[in-house]
C-alpha positions in Angstrom: -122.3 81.5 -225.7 -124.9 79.8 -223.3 -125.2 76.7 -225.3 -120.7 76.7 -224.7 -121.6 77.2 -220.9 -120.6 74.4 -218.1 -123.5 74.1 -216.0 -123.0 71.4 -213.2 -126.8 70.4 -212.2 -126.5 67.1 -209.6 -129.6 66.4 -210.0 -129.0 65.6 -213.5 -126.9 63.2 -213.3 -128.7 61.4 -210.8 -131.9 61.3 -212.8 -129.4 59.7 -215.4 -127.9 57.0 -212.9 -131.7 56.4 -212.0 -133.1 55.5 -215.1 -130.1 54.4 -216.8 -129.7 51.8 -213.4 -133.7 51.6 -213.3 -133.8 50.0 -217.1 -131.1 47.7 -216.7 -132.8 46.5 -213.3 -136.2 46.1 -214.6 -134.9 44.3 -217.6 -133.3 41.5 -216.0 -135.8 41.4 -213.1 -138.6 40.8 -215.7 -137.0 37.7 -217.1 -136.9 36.5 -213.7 -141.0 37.4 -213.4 -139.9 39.6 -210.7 -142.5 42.7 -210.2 -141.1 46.2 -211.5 -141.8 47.6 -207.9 -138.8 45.1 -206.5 -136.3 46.4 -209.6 -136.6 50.4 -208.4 -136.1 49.1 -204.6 -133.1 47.8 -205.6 -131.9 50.1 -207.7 -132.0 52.5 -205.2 -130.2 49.7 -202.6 -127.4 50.1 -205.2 -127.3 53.8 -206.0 -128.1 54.8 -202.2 -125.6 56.0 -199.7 -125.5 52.2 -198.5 -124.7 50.9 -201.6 -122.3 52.1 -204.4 -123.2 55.9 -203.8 -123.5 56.5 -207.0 -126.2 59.2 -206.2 -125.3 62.5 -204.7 -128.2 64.8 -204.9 -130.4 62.5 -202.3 -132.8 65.9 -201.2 -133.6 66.0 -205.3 -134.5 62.4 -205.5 -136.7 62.4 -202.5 -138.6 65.9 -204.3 -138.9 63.4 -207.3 -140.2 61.5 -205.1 -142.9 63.2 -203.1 -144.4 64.5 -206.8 -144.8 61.0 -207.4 -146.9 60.0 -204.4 -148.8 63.2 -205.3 -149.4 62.3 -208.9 -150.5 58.8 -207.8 -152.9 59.6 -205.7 -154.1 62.2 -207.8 -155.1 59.0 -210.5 -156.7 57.5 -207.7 -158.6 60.5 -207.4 -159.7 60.7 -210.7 -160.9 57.2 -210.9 -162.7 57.7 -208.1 -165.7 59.7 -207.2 -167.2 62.6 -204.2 -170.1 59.9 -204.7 -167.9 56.9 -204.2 -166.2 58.3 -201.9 -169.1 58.8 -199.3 -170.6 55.7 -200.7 -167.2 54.2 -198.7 -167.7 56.8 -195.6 -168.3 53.8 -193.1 -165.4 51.6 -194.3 -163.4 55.1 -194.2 -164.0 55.6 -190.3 -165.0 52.0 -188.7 -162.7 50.0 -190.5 -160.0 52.4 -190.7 -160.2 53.1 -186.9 -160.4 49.3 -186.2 -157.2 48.6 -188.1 -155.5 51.8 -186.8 -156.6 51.5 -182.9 -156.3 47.9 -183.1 -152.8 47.9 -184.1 -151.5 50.6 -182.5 -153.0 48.6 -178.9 -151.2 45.1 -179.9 -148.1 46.9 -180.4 -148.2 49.3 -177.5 -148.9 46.0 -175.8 -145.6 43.8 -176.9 -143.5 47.0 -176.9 -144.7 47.3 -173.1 -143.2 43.3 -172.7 -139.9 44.1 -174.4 -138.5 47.0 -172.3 -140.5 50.3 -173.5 -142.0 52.8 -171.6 -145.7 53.7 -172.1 -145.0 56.7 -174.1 -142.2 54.9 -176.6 -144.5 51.9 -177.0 -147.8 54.1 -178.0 -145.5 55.7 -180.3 -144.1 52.5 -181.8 -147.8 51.6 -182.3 -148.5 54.4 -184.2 -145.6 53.8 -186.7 -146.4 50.5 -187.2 -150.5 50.9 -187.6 -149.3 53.1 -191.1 -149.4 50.9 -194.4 -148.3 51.6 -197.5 -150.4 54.0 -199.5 -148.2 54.6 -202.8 -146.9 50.7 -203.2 -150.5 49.3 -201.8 -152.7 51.8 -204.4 -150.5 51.5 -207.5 -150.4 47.2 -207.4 -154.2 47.7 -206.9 -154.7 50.0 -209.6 -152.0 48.1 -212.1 -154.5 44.9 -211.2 -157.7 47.2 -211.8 -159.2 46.2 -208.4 -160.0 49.6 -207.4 -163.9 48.9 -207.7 -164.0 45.6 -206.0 -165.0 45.0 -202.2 -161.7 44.6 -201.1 -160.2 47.4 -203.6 -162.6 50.3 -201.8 -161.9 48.8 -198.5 -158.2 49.3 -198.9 -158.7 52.4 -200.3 -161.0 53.7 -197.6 -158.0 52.6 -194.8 -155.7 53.8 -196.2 -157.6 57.2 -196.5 -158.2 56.9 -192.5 -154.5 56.4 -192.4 -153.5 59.0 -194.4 -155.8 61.4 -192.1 -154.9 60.1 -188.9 -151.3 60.5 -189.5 -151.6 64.6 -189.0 -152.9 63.8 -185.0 -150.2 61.3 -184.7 -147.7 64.1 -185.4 -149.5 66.5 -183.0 -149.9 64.0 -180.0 -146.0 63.1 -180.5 -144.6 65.7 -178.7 -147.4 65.1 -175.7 -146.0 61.8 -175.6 -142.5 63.5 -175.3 -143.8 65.5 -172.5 -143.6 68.9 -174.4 -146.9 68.8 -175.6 -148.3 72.6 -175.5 -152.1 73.2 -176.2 -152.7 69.5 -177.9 -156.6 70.4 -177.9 -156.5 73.7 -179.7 -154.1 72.5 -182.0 -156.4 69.1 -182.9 -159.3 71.7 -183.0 -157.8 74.1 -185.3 -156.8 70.9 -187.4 -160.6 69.7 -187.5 -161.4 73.5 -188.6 -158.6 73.6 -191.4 -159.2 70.0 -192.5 -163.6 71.1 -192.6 -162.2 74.1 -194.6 -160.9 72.0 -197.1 -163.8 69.8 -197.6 -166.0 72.8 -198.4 -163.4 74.0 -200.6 -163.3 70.8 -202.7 -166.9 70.3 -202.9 -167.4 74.2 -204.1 -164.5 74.0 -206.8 -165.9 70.2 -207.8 -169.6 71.4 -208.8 -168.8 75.1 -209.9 -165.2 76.0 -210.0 -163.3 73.5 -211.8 -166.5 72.4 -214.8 -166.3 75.9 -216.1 -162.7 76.0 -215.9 -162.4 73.0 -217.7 -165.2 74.2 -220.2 -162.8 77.7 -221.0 -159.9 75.9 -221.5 -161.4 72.6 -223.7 -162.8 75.7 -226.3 -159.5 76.8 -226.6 -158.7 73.2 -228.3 -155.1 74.0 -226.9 -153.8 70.5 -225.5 -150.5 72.3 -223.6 -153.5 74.8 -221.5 -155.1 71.7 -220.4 -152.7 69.7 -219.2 -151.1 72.7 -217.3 -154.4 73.2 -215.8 -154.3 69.9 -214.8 -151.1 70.1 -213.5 -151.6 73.6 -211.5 -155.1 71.9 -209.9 -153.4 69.0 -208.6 -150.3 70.4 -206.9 -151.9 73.7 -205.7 -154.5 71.4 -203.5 -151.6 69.2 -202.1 -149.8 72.8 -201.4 -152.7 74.2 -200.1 -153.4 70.7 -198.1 -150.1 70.7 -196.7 -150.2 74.4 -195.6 -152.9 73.6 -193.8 -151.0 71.1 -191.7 -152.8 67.9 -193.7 -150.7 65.9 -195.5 -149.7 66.2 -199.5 -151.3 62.7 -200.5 -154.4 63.6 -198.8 -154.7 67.3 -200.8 -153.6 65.3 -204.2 -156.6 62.8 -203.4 -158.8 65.1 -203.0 -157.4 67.4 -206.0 -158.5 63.6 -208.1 -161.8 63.9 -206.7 -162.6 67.7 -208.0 -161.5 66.2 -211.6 -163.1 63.4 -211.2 -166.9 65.5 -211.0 -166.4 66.5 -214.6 -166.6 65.2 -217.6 -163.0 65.7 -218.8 -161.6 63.6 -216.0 -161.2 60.3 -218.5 -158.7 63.2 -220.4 -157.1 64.8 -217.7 -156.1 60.6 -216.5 -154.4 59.8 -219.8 -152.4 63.1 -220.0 -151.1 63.0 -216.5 -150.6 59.2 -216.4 -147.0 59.4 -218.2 -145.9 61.9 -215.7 -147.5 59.9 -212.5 -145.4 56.8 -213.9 -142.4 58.6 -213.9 -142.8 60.1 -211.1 -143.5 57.0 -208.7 -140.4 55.2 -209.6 -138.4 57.8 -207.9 -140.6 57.2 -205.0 -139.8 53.3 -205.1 -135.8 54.2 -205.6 -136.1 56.6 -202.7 -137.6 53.9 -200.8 -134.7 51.6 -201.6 -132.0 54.1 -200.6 -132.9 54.4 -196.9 -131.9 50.4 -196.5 -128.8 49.7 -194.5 -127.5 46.6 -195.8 -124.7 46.6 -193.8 -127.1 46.8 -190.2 -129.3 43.7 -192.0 -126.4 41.9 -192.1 -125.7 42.1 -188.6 -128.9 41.7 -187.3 -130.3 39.5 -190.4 -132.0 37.5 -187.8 -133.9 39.8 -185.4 -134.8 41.8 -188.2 -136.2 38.6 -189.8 -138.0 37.9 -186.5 -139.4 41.3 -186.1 -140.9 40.9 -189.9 -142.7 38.2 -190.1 -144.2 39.2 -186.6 -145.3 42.5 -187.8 -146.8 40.9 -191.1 -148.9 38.7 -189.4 -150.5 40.7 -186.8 -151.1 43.7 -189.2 -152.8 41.2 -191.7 -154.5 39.2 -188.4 -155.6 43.1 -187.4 -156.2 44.1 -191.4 -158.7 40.9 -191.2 -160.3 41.8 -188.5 -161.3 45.0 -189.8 -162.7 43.6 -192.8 -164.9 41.1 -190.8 -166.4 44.0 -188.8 -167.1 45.6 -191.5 -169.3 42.9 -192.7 -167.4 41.0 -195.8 -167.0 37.5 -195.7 -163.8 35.7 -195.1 -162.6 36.0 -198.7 -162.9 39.5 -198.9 -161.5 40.0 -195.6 -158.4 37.9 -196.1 -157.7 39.9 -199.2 -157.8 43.3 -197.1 -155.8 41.7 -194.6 -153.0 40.2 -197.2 -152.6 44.0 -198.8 -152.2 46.2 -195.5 -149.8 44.2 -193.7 -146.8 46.2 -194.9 -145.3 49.6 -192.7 -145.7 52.6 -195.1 -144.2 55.7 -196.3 -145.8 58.1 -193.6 -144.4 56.2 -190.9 -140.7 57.4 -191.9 -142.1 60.9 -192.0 -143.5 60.4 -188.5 -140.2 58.6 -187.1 -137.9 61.1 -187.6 -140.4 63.3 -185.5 -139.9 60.6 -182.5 -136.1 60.6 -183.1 -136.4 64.5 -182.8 -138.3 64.0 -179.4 -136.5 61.1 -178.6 -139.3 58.6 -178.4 -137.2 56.1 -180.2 -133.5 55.4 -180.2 -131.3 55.3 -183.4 -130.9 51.3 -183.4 -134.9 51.4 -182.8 -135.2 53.2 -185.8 -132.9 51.2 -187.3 -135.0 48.5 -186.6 -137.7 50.0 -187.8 -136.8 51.1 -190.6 -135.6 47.6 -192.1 -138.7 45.9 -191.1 -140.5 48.6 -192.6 -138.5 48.3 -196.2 -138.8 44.8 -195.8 -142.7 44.2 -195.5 -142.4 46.8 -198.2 -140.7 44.3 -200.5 -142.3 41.6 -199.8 -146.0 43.4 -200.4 -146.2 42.8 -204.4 -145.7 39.0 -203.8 -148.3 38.8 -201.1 -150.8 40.9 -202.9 -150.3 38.5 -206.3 -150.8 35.4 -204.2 -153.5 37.0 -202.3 -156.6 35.4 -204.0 -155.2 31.9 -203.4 -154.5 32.5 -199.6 -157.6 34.1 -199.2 -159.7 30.9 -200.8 -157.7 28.6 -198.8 -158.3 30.0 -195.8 -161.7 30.8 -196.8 -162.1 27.1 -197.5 -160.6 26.3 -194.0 -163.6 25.4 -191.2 -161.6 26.7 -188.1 -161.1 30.0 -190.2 -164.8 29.9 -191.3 -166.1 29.5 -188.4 -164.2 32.5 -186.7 -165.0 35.3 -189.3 -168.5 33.8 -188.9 -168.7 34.6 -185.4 -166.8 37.9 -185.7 -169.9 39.0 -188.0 -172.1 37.8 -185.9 -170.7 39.9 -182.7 -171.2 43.1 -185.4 -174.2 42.3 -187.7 -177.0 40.8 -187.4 -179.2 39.7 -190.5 -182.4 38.6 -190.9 -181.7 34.7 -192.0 -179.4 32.6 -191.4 -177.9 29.8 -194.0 -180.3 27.4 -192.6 -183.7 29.5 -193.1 -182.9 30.5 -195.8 -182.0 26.8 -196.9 -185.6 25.8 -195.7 -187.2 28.8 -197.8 -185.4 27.7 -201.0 -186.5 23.9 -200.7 -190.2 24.9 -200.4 -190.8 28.1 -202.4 -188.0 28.5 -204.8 -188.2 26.7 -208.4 -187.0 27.6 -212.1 -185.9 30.9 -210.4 -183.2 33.4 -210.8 -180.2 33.7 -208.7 -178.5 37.2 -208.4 -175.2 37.3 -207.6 -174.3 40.9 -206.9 -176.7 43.6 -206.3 -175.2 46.9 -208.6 -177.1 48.5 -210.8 -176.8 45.1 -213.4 -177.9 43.1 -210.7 -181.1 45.8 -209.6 -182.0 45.7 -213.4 -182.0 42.1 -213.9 -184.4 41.9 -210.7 -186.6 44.6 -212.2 -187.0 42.5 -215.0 -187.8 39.9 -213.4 -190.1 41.3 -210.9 -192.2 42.7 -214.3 -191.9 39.2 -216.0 -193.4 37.5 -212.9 -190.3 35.1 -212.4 -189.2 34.5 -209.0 -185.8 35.6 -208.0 -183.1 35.4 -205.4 -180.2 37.9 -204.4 -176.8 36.6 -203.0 -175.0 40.1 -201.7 -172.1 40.4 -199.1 -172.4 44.5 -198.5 -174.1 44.6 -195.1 -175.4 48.2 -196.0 -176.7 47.2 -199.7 -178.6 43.9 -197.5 -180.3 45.9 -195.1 -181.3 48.8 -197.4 -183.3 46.4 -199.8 -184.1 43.7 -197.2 -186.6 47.0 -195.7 -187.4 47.5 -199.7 -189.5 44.3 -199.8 -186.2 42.2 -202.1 -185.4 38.6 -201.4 -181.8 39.7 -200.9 -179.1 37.1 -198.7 -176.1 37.6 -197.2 -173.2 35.4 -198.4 -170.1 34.4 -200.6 -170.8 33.1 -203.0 -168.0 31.3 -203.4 -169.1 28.5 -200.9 -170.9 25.7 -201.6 -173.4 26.0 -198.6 -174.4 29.7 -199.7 -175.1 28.1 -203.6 -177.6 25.4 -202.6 -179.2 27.7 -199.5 -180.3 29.9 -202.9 -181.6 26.7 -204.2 -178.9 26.9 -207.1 -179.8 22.9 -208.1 -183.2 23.7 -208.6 -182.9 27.6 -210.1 -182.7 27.9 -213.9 -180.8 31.0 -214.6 -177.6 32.3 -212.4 -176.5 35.8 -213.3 -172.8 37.0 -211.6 -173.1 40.7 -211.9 -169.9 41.4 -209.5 -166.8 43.3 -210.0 -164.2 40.9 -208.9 -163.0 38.8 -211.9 -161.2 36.0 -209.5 -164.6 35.6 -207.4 -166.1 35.4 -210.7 -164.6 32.0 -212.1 -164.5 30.8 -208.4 -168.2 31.0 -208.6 -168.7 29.5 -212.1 -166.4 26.7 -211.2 -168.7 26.4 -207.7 -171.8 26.1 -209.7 -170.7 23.6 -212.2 -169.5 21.3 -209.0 -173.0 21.7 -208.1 -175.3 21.8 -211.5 -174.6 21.0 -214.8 -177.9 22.2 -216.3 -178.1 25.4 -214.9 -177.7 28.4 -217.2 -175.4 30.7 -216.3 -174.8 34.5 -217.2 -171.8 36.1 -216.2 -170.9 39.9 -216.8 -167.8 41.2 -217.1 -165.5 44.2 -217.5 -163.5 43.5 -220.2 -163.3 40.8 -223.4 -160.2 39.4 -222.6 -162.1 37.8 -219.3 -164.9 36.0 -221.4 -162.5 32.8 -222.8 -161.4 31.9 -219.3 -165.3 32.3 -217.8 -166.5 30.0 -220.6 -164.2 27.4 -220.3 -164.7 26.9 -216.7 -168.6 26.5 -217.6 -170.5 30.0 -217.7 -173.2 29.8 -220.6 -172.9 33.0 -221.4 -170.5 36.3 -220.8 -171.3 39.8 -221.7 -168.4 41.8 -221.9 -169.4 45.6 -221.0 -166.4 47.0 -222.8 -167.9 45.1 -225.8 -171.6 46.0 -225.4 -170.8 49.4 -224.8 -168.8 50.0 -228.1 -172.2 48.1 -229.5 -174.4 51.0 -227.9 -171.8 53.6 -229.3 -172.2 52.5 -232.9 -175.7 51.8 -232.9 -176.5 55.7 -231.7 -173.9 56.7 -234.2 -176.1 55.3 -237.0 -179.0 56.5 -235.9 -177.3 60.0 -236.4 -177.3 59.2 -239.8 -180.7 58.2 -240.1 -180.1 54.4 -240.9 -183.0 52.5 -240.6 -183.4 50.2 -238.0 -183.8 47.1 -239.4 -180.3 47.7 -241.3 -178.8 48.8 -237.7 -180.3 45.6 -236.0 -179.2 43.1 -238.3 -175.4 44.9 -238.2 -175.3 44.4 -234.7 -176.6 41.3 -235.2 -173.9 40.5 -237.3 -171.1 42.0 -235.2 -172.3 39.9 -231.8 -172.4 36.6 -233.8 -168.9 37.4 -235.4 -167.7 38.4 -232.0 -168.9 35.9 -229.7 -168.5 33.4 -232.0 -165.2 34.2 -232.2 -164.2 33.8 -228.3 -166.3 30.8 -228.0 -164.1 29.1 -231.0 -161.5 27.9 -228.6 -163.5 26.2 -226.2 -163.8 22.9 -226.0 -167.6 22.0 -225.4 -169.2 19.6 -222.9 -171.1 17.2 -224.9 -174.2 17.8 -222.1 -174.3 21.7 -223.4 -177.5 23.2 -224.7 -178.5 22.3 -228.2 -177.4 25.8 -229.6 -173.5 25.0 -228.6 -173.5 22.0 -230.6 -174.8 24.2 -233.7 -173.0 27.5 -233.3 -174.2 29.3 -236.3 -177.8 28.4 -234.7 -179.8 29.6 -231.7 -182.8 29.5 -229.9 -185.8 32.1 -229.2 -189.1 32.2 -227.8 -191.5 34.7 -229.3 -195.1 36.0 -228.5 -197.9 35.9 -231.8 -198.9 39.0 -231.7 -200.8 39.2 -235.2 -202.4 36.3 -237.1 -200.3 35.4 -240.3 -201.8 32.8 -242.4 -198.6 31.2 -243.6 -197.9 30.8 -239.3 -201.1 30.4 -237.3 -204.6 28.6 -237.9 -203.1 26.2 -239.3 -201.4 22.6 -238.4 -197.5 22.9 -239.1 -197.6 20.2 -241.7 -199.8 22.2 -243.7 -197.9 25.7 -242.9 -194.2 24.4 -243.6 -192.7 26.9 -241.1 -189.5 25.3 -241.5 -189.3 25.5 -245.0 -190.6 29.1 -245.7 -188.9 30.7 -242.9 -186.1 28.6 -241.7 -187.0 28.1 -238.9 -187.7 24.8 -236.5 -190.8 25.4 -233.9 -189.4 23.1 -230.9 -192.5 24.6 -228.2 -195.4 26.2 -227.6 -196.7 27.5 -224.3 -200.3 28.3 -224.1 -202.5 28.8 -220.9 -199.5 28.1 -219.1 -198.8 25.4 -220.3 -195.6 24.5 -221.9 -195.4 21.8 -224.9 -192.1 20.5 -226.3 -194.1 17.4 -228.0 -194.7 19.2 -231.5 -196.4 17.1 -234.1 -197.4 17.7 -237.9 -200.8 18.4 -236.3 -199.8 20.9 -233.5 -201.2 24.2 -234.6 -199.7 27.4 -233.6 -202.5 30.0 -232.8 -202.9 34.0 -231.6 -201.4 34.6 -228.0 -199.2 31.4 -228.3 -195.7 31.7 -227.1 -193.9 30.1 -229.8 -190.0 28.5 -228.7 -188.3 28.4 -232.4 -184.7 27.4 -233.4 -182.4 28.5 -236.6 -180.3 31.1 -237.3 -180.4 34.6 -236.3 -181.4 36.3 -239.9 -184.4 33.7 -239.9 -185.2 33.9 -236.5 -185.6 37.8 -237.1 -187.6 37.6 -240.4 -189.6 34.7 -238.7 -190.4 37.2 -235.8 -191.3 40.1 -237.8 -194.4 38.1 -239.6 -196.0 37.4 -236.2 -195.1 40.9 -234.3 -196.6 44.4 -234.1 -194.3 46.4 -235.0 
């Protein structure tokens, strides 16, 4: 009898309309290379009340829609870190408050010229000085620029945003002049919001681990993703009971998962739902245009957009530039916040309430708003090559410089440290990037003895290791003038240890304008990066996501007590077939290093160690090394001194550092007769 029941559920057929509409969208939009985020706008322009009104249950869909602004920032918290997080504590509050102040005073400023009172124009400032956080976040996490400069930057405004929005609300009705108690209530906020904080960092290092550790013995797949669920929503409940906003509590709810070691698990089995979830955010969006009012006032609104997304990105810029980051970087941060966002609806329908803002004001608003919205995945994909172009632009240079200036001051400028790398700096390394690759690479060096040089652009990261003693520079590496002032034409080794794959090849292609000798070393994140790093000129490229599944096997077999020769020549074998592989499709400068024009071959230098009478004591003609081992000696370097010019007679001795050439197999078994091992 229940299954023969009539239950009418609205809802349900709206989720049906949706998706159904959603899929058909999508479909057609992706044959016209249109982004997905477009297709759910207008599929909610067509279902919406303004539209076909094909949805009825509009309160359900927006529900549907906040749980997907929770679950994406809940990712977002995930992939992030408590460490990370205050690593970004600056860029949170100066760069934040820059953009935020800043925008909200240029606003308040033309509204002030167009017929607003003081009040109505402070409060149009604030609407307009919100981006947005779900659209912004998911095209940045969909690109996987959440760990470059400019990714953490946005990040770290939009968390300011997402803060400041909660004083916004409370200083609304002050503005309306039925403010009550502001103070106490901004107080109590400060108190709840400190609350939170310490509750987060108790249940990240106690609470949640040995939660986590309970439920992963249980081995039961449906208890963990429940308790994944529960810990997400009941910090955005408990954040939003506070008076804080739900994004905020899911962010933080990511960051208590992200302190464990099941976070990487508790990602994959919420991302389905987060996906989901969000594109009833987007159609929500895309229900609240009026396309009849655009039609009408197509013109103004037109006006009023491309007004609002060039002072938010000239603002967005700005901020970037104080914060230290170099024109690039800083055109990038500007060219993803320009849009209004999500929380400034919220906060709008509080002004209507007070009656701050008219109803064709919010009108207004709220198409400029959906606009910029639409328009932000097409900004943010052409982003890079605005960003260079202006980057490469002298009247654009020249500004950002002097912004930096007026905020930071560092110990050299481009020409000291020009001067310092034409008299002291030779053969060297340049370090581009100062992570933990770059730091270990300068260890290295440091031990070896070789002279190095670091390019950085984090202000912090400069001053930190400019007190530690390193040769470390601030600059982009991007530009020609920062190259040579590193004394990149007479360095021999370049290694690009950054996290931005588009400044990567930009850099490569830099050097090889400047140096075609130069060996360069380029790390990056995943494999699929290394063909396009090569063929723009990079020597080498080490693929973490590669070398790390190399360091996974190799502890595997030592598990099963293999011995290590067998493990060294398998991973031998497995980077030759590898790299070998993605270096296949290149097409080869005929000036490249003598290994590329052999490509089962390579070079090596190796310290004699031990005497071995078929190697050392003796002239080569008499020793044969290239016919017992397989191996061709093309240098030796002894005292210091280096010599390429080897003869039948030259004679290979104890403490020699021999340079030998063949393959890999011989070049091991060469190295084993001469070494200590």
């Amino acid at each position: 009898m229940i299954l023969a029941a009539s239950v009418d559920i609205p809802i349900l057929s709206d989720i049906v309309i949706i998706l159904g509409l959603s899929i058909f969208v999508i479909l057609l939009f992706r044959k016209l290379k249109v982004p997905p985020i477009i297709g759910f706008l207008i599929t909610g322009i067509i279902a919406g009340p303004y539209g076909f009104q094909l949805i009825d249950a509009t309160e359900g869909v927006k529900v549907f829609a906040e749980i997907g602004v929770i679950l994406l920032l809940f990712i977002i918290g995930i992939e992030f870190s408590i460490k990370s997080l205050i690593s970004i504590k600056k860029a949170v509050f100066l760069g934040g408050s820059v953009q935020v102040i800043g925008t909200i005073l240029l606003v308040s400023l033309i509204a002030l010229n167009t017929g607003f009172d003081l009040n109505a124009a402070i409060f149009l400032g604030f609407l307009f000085s919100l981006s947005s956080t779900a659209i912004v976040l998911k095209l940045i996490q969909d690109k996987g620029e959440t760990t470059t400069p400019h990714g953490k930057t946005i990040l770290a405004i939009l968390i300011f945003q997402d803060i400041i929005v909660v004083p916004m609300m409370l200083f609304t009705p002050l503005l309306a002049g039925q403010g009550e108690n502001i103070w106490t209530e901004i107080l109590m906020m400060l108190l709840k919001a400190a609350l939170l904080i310490a509750f987060v960092l108790v249940s990240a290092r106690y609470i949640v681990p040995w939660l986590f550790y309970q439920i992963a013995k249980t081995k039961s797949k449906e208890l963990f993703i429940l308790v994944i669920v529960l810990i997400c929503f009941s910090i955005a409940w408990l954040s939003s009971s506070l008076g804080l906003s739900l994004a905020l509590g899911a962010f933080l709810a990511g960051l208590i998962v992200s302190e464990s070691e099941y976070s990487h698990q508790a990602a994959s089995n919420i991302l389905p739902f987060h996906e989901l979830f969000t594109s009833f955010f987007f159609v929500s969006i895309g229900m609240l245009l009026d396309i009849f009012f655009v039609a009408d006032h197509f013109l103004i609104i037109l006006g009023l957009m491309v007004a609002t997304m060039v002072a938010k990105t000239i603002i967005a810029t700005f901020s970037g530039a104080v914060l230290g980051y170099p024109g690039r970087t800083s055109y990038r941060i500007g060219f993803s916040l320009f849009q209004v966002g999500e929380f400034a609806f919220i906060l709008s329908t509080v002004g209507i309430t007070y009656g701050l803002i008219s109803d064709l004001t919010y009108q207004y608003f709220l198409s400029v708003s959906l606009f910029t919205m639409g328009f932000t995945p097409y900004i943010i994909s052409i982003s890079p090559k605005l960003a260079d172009f202006l980057s490469s632009n002298k009247l654009a240079t020249t500004i950002g410089n002097h912004t930096q200036k007026m905020f930071f001051s560092f110990p050299e400028n481009v020409e000291e440290s020009e001067e310092l790398a034409d008299k002291e700096l030779e053969n060297h390394i340049i370090i581009i990037g100062f992570g933990l690759n770059g730091q270990n690479v300068a260890k290295a060096a440091k031990s070896a003895g070789i002279p190095y040089v670091i390019c950085e652009m984090n202000p912090d990261t400069i001053k930190k290791y400019k007190a530690l003693g390193e040769p470390i520079h601030f600059g982009d590496a991007i530009q020609a003038e920062v190259l040579k002032s590193l004394g990149v034409h007479k360095a021999k080794v370049v290694v690009i240890a950054i996290s931005d794959p588009l400044a990567t090849k930009r850099i490569v292609t830099q050097i090889r304008v400047i140096s075609n000798t130069i060996h360069v070393i380029v790390r990056t994140r995943f494999i699929t990066e290394t063909e396009e790093n090569l063929r723009l000129g990079a020597d080498e490229v080490i693929p973490e996501e590669f070398e790390t599944s190399v360091e996974i096997f190799t502890r595997v077999l030592n598990q099963y007590f293999i011995p290590q020769k067998r493990i060294k020549e398998f991973v031998r074998n497995i980077r030759a077939d590898n790299y070998e592989m993605l270096r296949g499709v290149i097409k080869r400068n005929p000036m490249m290093k003598l290994t590329e024009e052999f490509p089962n071959l390579t070079t090596a230098c190796y310290e004699i160690e031990r005497e071995n009478s078929q190697i050392t004591g003796k002239p080569i003609a008499e020793t044969n090394i290239r016919h017992n081992f397989g191996v061709t000696v093309i240098g030796i370097k002894r005292d210091g001194e280096l010599n390429t010019q080897i003869g039948p007679e030259t004679t290979p001795i104890l403490g020699d550092v021999i340079f030998v050439f063949g393959k890999p197999e011989d070049l091991e078994h060469f190295y084993e007769k001469i070494s200590i091992q």
